[in-house]
C-alpha positions in Angstrom: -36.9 12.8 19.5 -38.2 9.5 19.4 -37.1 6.3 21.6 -34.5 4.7 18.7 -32.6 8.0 18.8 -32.0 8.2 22.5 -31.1 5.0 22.6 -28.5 6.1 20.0 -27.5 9.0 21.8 -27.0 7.0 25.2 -24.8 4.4 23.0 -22.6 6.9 21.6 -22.0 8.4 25.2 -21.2 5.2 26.9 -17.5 4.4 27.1 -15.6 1.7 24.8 -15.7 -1.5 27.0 -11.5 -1.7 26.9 -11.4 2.0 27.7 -13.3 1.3 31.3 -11.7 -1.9 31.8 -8.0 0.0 31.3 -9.7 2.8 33.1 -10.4 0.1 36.2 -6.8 -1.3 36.0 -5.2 1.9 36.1 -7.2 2.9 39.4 -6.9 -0.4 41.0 -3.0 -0.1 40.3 -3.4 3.7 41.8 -5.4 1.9 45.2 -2.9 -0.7 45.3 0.6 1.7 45.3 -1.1 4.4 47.3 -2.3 1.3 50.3 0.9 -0.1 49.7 3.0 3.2 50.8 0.7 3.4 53.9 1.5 -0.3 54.9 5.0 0.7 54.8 4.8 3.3 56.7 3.4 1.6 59.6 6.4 -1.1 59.4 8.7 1.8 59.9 6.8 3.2 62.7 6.3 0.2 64.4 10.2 -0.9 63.7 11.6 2.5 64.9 8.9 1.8 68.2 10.8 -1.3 68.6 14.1 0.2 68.4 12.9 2.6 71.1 11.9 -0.3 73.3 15.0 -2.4 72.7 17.1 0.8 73.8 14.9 1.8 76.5 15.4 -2.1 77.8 19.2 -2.4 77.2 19.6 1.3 79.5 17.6 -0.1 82.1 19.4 -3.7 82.3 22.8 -1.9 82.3 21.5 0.6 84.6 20.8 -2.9 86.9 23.3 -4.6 86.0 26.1 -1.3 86.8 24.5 -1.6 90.2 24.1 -4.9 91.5 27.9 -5.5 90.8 28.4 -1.8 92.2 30.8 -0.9 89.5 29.3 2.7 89.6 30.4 5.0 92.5 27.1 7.1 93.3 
């Protein structure tokens, strides 16, 4: 097998040029949803966190609150 007919050969085997480039878009599109869903999920962690906190605060400023107008017998 000479030179010219690996050259052929290697030609034939590389991909169509609007095959990789659809090929690209389609994984960058993959990258993009599957980054996507993990940015979301850090918003809902980090909202219900907040909840928590806001919950937690609002129990313990009752909590004062109940006692330094000693509405709660106890």
């Amino acid at each position: 097998m000479d030179t010219k007919e690996r050259h052929i050969k290697e030609n034939e085997r590389r991909e169509d040029p609007d095959t990789l480039a659809q090929s690209l878009t389609a994984n960058g599109k993959n990258r993009k949803r599957h980054d996507t869903k993990k940015i979301n999920r850090l918003w809902l962690w980090l909202g219900v966190l907040i909840l928590v906190f806001i919950l937690l605060y609002w129990l313990f400023s009752v909590g004062i609150f109940a006692d330094l107008t000693n509405s709660v017998n106890g």
